[in-house]
C-alpha positions as CSV (number, residue, x, y, z in Angstrom):
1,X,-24.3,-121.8,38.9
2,X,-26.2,-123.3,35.9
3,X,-26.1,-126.4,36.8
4,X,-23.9,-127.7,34.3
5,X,-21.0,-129.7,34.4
6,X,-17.5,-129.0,32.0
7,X,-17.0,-132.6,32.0
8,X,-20.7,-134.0,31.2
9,X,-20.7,-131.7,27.9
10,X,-17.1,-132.7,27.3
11,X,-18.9,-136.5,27.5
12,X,-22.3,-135.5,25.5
13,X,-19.9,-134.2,22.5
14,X,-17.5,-136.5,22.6
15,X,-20.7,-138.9,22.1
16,X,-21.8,-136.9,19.3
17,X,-18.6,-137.2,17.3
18,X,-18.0,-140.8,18.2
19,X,-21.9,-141.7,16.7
20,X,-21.0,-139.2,13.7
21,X,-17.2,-141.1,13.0
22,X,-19.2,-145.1,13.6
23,X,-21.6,-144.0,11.1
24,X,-18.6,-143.0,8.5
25,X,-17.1,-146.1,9.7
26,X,-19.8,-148.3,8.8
27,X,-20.6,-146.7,5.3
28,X,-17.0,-147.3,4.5
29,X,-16.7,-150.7,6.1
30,X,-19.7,-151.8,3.4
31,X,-17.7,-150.2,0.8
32,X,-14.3,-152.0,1.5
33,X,-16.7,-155.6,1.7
34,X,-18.1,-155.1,-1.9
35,X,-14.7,-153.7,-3.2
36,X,-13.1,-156.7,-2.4
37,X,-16.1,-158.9,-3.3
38,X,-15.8,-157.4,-7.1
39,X,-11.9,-157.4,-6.7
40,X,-10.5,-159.5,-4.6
41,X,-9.0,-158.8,-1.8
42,X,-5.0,-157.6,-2.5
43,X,-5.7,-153.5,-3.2
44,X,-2.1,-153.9,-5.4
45,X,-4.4,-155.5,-8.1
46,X,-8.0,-153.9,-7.2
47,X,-7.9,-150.3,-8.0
48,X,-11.8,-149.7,-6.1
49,X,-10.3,-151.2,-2.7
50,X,-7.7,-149.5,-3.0
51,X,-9.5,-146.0,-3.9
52,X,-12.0,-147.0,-0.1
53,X,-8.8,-147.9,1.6
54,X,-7.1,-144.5,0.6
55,X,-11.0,-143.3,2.0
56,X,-10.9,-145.0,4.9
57,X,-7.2,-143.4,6.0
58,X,-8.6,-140.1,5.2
59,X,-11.7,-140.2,7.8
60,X,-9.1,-141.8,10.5
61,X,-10.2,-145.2,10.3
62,X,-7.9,-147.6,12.3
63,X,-6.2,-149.7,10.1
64,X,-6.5,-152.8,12.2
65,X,-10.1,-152.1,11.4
66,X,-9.8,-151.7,7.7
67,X,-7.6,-155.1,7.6
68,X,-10.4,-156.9,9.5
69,X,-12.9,-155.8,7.5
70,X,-11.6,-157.0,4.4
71,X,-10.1,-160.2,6.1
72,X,-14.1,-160.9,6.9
73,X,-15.1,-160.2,3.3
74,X,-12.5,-162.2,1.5
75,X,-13.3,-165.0,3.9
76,X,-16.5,-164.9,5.3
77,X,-19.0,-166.8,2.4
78,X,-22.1,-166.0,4.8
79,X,-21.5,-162.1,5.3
80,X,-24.1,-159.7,4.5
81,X,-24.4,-159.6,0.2
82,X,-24.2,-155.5,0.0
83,X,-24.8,-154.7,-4.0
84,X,-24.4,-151.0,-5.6
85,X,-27.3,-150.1,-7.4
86,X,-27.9,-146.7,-9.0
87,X,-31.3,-144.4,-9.0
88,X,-31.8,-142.0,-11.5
89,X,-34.5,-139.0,-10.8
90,X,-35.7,-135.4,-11.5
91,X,-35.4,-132.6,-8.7
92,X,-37.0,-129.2,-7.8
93,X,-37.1,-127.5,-11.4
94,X,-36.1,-130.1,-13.2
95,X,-32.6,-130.8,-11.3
96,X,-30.7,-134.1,-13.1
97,X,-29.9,-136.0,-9.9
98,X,-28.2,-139.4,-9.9
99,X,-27.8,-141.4,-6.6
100,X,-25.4,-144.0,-6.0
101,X,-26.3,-147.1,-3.1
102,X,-24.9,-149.9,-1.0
103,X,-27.8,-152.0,-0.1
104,X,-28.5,-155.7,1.2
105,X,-32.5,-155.3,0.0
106,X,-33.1,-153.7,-2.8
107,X,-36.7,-153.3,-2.4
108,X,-36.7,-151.3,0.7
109,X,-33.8,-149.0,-1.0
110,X,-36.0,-148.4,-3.3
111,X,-38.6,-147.2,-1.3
112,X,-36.7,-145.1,0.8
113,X,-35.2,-143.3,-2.4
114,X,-38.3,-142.8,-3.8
115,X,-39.5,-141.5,-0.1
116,X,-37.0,-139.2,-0.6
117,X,-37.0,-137.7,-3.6
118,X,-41.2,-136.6,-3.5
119,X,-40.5,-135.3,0.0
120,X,-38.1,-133.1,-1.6
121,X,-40.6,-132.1,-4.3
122,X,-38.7,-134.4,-6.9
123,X,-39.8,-137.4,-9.1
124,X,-37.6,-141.1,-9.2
125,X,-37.7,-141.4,-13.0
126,X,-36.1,-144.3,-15.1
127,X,-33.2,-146.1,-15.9
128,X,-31.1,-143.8,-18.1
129,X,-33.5,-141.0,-18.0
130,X,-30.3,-138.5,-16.8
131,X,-27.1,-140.2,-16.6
132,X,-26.8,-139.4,-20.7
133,X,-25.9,-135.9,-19.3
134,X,-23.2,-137.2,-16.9
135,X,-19.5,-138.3,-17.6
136,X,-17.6,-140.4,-14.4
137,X,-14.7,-138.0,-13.3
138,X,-12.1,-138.2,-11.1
139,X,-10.0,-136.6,-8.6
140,X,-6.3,-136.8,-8.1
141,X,-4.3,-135.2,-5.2
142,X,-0.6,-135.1,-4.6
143,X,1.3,-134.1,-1.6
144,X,3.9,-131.4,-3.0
145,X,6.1,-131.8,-0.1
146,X,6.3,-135.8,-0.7
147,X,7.0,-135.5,-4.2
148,X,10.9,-135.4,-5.3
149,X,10.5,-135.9,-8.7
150,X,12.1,-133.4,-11.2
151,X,11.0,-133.3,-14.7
152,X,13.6,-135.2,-16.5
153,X,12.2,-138.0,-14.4
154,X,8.6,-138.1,-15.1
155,X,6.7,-138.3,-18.5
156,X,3.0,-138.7,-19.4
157,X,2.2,-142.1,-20.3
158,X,-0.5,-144.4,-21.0
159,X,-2.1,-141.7,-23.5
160,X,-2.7,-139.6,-20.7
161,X,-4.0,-142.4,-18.2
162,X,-0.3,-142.2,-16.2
163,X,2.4,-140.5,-15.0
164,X,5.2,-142.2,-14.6
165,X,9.1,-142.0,-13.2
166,X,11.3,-143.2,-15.5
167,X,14.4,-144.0,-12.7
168,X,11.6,-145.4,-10.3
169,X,10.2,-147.6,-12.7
170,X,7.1,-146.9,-11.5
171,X,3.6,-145.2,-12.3
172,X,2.9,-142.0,-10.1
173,X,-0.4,-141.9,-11.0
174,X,-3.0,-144.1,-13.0
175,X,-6.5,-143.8,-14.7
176,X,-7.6,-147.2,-15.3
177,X,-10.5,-148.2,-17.0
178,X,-13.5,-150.1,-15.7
179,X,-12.5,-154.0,-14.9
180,X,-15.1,-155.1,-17.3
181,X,-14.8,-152.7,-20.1
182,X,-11.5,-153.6,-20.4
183,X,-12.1,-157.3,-20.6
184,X,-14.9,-157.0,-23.2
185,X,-12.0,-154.8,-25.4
186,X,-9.3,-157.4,-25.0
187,X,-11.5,-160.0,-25.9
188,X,-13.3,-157.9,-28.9
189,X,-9.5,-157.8,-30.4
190,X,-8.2,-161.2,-29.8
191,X,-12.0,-162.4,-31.5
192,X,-10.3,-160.4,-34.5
193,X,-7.2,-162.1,-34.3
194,X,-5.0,-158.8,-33.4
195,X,-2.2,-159.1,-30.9
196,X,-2.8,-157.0,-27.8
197,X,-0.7,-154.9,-25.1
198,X,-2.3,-154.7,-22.1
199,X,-0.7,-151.9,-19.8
200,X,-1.2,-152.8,-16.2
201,X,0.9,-150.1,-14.5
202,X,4.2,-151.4,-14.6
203,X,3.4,-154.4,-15.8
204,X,2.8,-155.2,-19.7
205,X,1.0,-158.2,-20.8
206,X,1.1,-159.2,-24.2
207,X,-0.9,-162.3,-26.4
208,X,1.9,-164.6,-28.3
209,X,4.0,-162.4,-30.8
210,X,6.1,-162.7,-33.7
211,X,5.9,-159.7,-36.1
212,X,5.3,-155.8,-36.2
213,X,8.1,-155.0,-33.3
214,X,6.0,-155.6,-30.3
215,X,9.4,-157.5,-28.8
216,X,11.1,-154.0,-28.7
217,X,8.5,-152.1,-26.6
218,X,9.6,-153.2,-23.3
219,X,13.0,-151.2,-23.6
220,X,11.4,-148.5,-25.8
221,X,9.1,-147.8,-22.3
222,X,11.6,-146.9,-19.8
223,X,8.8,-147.1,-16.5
224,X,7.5,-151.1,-17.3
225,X,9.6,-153.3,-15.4
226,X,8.1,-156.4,-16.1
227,X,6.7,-158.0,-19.9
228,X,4.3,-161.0,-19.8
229,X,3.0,-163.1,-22.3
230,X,-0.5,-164.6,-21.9
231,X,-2.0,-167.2,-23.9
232,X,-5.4,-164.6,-23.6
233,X,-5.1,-161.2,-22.5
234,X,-8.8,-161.0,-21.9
235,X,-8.8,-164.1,-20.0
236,X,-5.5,-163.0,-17.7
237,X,-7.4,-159.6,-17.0
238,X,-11.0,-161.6,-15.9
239,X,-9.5,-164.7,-13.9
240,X,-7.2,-162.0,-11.7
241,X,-9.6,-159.1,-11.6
242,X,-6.6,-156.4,-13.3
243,X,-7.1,-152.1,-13.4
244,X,-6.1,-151.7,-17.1
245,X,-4.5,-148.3,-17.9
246,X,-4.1,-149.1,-21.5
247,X,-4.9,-151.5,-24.4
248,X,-2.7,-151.0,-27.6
249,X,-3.1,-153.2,-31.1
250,X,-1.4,-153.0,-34.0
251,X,-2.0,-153.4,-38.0
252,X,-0.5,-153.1,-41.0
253,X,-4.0,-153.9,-42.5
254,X,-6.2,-150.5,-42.2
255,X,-9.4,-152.4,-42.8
256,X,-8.7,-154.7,-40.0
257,X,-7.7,-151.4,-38.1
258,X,-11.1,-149.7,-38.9
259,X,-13.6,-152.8,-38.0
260,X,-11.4,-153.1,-35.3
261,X,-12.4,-149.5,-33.9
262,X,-15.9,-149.7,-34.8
263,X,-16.7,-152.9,-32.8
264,X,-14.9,-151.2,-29.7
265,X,-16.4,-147.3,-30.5
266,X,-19.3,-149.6,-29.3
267,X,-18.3,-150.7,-25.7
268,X,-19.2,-148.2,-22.8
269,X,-16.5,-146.9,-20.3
270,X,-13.6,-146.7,-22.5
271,X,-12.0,-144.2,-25.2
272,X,-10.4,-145.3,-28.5
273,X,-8.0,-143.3,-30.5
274,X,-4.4,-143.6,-32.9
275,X,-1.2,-142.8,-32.3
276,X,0.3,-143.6,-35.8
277,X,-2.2,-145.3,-39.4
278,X,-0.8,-148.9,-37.9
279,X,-2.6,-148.9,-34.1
280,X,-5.1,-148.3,-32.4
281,X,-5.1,-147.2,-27.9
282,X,-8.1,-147.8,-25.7
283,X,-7.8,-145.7,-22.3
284,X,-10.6,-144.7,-19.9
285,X,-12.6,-141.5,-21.3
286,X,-11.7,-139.4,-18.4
287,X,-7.7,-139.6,-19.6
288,X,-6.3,-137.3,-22.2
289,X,-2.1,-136.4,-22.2
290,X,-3.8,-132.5,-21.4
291,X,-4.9,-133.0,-17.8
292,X,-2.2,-135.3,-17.0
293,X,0.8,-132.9,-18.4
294,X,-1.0,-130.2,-16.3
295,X,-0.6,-132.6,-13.2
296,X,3.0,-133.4,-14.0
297,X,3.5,-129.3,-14.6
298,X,2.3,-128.8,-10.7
299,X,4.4,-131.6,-9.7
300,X,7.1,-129.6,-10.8
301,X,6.4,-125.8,-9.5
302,X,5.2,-124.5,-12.7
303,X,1.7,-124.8,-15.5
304,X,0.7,-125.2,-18.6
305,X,1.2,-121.3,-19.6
306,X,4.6,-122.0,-19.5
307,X,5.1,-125.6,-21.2
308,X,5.2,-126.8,-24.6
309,X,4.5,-130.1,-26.1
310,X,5.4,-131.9,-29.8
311,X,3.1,-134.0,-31.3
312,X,2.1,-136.1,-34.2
313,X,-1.6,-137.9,-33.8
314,X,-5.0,-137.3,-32.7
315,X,-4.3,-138.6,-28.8
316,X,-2.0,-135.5,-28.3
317,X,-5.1,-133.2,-29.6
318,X,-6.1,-132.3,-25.8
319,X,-2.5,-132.1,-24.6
320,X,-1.5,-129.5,-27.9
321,X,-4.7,-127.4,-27.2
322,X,-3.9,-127.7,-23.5
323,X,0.2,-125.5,-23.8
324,X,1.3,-122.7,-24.7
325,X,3.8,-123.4,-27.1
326,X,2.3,-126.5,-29.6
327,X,4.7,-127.8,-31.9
328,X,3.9,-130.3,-35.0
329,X,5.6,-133.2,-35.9
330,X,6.7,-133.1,-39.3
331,X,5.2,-136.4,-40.0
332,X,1.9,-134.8,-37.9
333,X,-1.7,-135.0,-39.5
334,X,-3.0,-131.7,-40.9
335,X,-5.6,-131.5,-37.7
336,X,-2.5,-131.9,-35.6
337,X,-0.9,-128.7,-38.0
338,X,-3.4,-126.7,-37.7
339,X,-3.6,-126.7,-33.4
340,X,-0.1,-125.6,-33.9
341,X,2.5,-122.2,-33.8
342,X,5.8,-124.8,-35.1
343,X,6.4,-127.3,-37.0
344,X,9.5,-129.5,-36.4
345,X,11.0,-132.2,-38.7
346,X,9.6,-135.9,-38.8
347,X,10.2,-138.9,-36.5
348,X,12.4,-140.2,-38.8
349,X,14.6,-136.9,-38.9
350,X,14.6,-136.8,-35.3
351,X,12.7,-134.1,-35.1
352,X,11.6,-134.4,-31.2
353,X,15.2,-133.2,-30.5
354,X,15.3,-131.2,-33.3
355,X,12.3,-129.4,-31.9
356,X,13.9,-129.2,-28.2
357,X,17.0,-127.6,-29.6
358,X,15.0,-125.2,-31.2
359,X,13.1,-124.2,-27.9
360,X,16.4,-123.8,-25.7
361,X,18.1,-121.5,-28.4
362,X,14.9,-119.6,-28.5
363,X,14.8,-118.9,-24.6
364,X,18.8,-118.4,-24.4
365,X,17.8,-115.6,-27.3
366,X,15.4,-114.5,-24.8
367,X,18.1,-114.6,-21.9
368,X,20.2,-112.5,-23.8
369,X,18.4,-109.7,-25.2
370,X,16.8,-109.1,-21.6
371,X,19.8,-108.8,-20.4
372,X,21.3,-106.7,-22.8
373,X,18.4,-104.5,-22.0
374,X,19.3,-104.7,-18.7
375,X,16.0,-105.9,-17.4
């Protein structure tokens, strides 16, 4: 006999996993306390609590755990302070590193980075020094199983930052911009004097209105279920700590339209483009109609090989470039014409439908010389 017992190393790695899963534990338990200290506490209206929650289920976290822990951050005024602070550095060969932290002492995080990064041959430089080469990206994963959808039911909205299900009346999937990007855009636009949408998943919140059609774009947007009008956009999204998907304006002045988007060109963590000469959209920069068609493809059981897509403006330019089959818009800018194999008739000449008639007789052509051929 060796000497050993089955049940004493049954004990020592049951140990070992148990110290491995409280250390997971306690890195996500920070996270959740500074989520909801940014956020709030309600994960319906705080996007980054909601993205640690969805962490926390993944490692197996308890959620009579995860509840406590934000219970004792939303109400516990004397809790640790945790901050995030960022450290920017060089490796081995002149690796671009970036390092994201929780801390409750700066100084000694610090330290330990920079410990870190010479014993690994490296150098902690200064702020900015590589996150110029960097771009914030996400990751989204849906169950195929759990998803009933078919594709008469979803659509791509948002300018790319949503999928949503038009019988649900409800957004499937949503790229919001940062909290205070967003306020400093709504507030940049309501300094000018525009009106402003502000897309907030289902919801759409709207400063006081009385021209240009903005009344009609609550029916016109078959997944919103709900239209508010604020006194201040900006203000609403601050006091209440909102995930904005979208921000839309409108103008029949182009001037205004073009100061407009040079004072926002200059705010960090969002992306400005047109749909049509009288508006302007500001989504997050990691949106674009492309990737999210290609999501709402795999929802579906097929790609972007095999799908086609109309458009008009320079936010469908990643979602045209992105299909097999682009089609122009009649009414569609010459950079839009030139991405394209079709053209269809304009908006006014109903040349969506126009275009989707076009496809169907094409592929029943198809059909029918295949079968003629007998293949």
């Amino acid at each position: 006999m060796s000497g050993h017992s089955k049940f004493a190393n049954i004990k020592h790695k049951k140990e070992k996993n148990d110290a491995a899963k409280g250390k997971v534990f306690t890195i996500i338990g920070r996270e959740i306390a500074v989520a909801v200290k940014e956020g709030g506490p309600d994960p319906d209206n705080n996007s980054r609590l909601r993205d640690v929650i969805a962490k926390a289920k993944a490692n197996n976290m308890p959620n009579d755990t995860i509840e406590r822990g934000i219970k004792k951050a939303a109400g516990d005024a004397n809790a640790v302070n945790y901050e995030t602070v960022t450290y920017e550095g060089y490796g081995p060969n002149g690796t671009a590193i970036i390092v994201d932290a929780l801390t409750d002492n700066k100084n000694r995080t610090a330290a330990n980075v920079r410990s870190a990064f010479t014993k690994g041959k490296g150098s902690l430089g200064t702020q900015g020094c590589v996150s110029y080469m960097f771009d914030k990206k996400g990751q989204i994963i849906i169950d195929k199983e759990e998803c009933d959808l078919d594709a008469d039911d979803l659509m791509v909205t948002s300018g790319g930052a949503t999928l949503s299900s038009i019988s649900g009346e409800s957004c499937t999937m949503r790229m919001s911009m940062p909290w205070e990007a967003a306020v400093r855009a709504a507030a940049a636009v309501e300094r000018i004097g525009m009106i402003a949408m502000i897309y907030v998943g289902e919801t759409l919140l709207i400063t006081p209105y009385d021209d240009l059609g903005f009344g009609s774009y609550k029916t016109n947007e078959g997944y919103l279920t709900s239209k508010k009008v604020v006194p201040s956009v900006a203000e609403y999204i601050a006091d209440h700590h909102l995930s904005v998907d979208k921000i839309f304006v409108r103008s029949q002045d182009p001037v205004t339209l073009l100061r407009t988007r040079a004072i926002l060109e200059q705010i960090p963590g969002i992306r400005v483009m047109s749909s049509a000469a009288d508006n302007l959209e500001v989504i997050t920069p990691a949106a674009d109609k492309g990737t999210a068609l290609g999501m709402l493809c795999r929802d579906i059981g097929t790609d972007l090989d095999h799908a086609a897509a109309i458009g008009d403006s320079e936010n469908d330019f990643e979602m045209l470039r992105a299909v097999a089959l682009p089609i122009a818009m009649g009414n569609a800018s010459s950079e839009v014409k030139a991405l394209c194999r079709w053209e269809t008739d304009t908006n006014a000449e109903d040349g969506v439908a126009h275009a989707i008639d076009r496809i169907l007789a094409h592929n029943k052509a198809c059909d029918e010389q295949a079968e003629n051929s007998g293949i």
